[in-house]
C-alpha positions as CSV (number, residue, x, y, z in Angstrom):
1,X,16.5,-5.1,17.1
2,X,15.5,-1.5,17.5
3,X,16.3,1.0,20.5
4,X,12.6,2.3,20.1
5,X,9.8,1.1,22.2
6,X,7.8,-0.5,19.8
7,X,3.8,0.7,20.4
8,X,0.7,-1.4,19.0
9,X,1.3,1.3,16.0
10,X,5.0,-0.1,15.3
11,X,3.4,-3.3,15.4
12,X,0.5,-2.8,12.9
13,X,2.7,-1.1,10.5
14,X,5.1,-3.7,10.1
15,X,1.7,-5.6,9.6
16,X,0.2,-3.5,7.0
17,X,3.9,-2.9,5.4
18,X,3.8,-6.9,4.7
19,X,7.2,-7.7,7.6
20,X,6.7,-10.7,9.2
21,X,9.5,-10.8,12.2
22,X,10.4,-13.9,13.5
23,X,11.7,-11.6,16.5
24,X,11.3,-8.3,17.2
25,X,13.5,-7.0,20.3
26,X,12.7,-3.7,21.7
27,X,13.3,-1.4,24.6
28,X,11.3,-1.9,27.0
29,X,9.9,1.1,29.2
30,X,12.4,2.6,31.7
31,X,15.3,0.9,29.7
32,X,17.7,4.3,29.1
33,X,20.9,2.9,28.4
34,X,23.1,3.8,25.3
35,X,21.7,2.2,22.2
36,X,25.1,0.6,21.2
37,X,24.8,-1.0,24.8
38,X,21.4,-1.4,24.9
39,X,21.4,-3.3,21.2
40,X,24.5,-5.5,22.4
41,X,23.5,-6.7,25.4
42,X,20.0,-7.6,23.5
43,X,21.2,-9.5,21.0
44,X,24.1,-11.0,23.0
45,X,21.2,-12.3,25.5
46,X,19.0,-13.4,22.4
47,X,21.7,-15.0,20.0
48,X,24.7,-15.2,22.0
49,X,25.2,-18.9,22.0
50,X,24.5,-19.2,18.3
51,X,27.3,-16.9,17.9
52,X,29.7,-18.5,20.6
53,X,28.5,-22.0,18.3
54,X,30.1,-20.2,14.8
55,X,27.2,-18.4,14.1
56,X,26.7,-15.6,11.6
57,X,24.7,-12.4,11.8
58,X,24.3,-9.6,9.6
59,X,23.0,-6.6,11.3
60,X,21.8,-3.1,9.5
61,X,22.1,0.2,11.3
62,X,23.1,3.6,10.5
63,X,24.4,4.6,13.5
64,X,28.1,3.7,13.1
65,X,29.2,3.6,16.9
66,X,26.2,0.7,16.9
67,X,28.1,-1.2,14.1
68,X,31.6,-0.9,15.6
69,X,30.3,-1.7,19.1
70,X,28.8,-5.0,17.6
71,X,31.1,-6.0,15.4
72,X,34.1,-5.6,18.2
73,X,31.9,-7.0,21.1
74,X,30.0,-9.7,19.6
75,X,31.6,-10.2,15.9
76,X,28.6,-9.6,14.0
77,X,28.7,-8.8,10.6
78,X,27.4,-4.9,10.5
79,X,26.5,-2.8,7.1
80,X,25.4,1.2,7.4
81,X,22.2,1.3,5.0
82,X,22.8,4.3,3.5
83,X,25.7,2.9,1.4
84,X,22.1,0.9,-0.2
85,X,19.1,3.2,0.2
86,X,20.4,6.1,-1.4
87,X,20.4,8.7,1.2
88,X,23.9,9.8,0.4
89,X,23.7,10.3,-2.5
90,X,20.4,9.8,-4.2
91,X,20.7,6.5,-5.9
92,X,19.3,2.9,-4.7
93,X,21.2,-0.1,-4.5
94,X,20.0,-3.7,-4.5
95,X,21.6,-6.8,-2.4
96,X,21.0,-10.2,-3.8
97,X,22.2,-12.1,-1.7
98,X,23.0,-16.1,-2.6
């Protein structure tokens, strides 16, 4: 789930980077809410019943009103990526996850 609008160029990329999506949700043209709204409402109108049913999601974003918005509106299991890609403080950290 991104708040971009994904061009042919997003698309290609993932492509050429070797990410096969299963689903890809982006904003469509026009579409200015807030991302935190904008990403909850998405994924509450993609997986909502899954979640109502017991399911599980683990979501990644860096922006920390995002993770706190899904996490208190939808339950979803949200991780900032920094802690794991270094950008704080120039070390990489691996997930394995079982």
């Amino acid at each position: 789930c991104t708040a971009r609008n994904m061009s042919n160029a997003d698309y290609m990329l993932l492509e050429l980077l070797g990410i096969d999506c299963k689903v890809i949700i982006s904003r469509a043209n026009g579409d200015n809410r807030q991302d935190a709204i904008y990403k909850a409402s998405r994924l509450k109108e993609q997986f909502g019943e899954y979640l109502a049913n017991g399911g599980e999601i683990i979501f990644w974003d860096d922006k920390q009103d995002i993770r706190e918005t899904l996490k208190n509106d939808l339950g979803i299991i949200c991780v900032d990526p920094q802690i794991y890609n270094g950008v704080n403080d120039d070390t990489m950290r691996a997930i394995t996850m079982h």
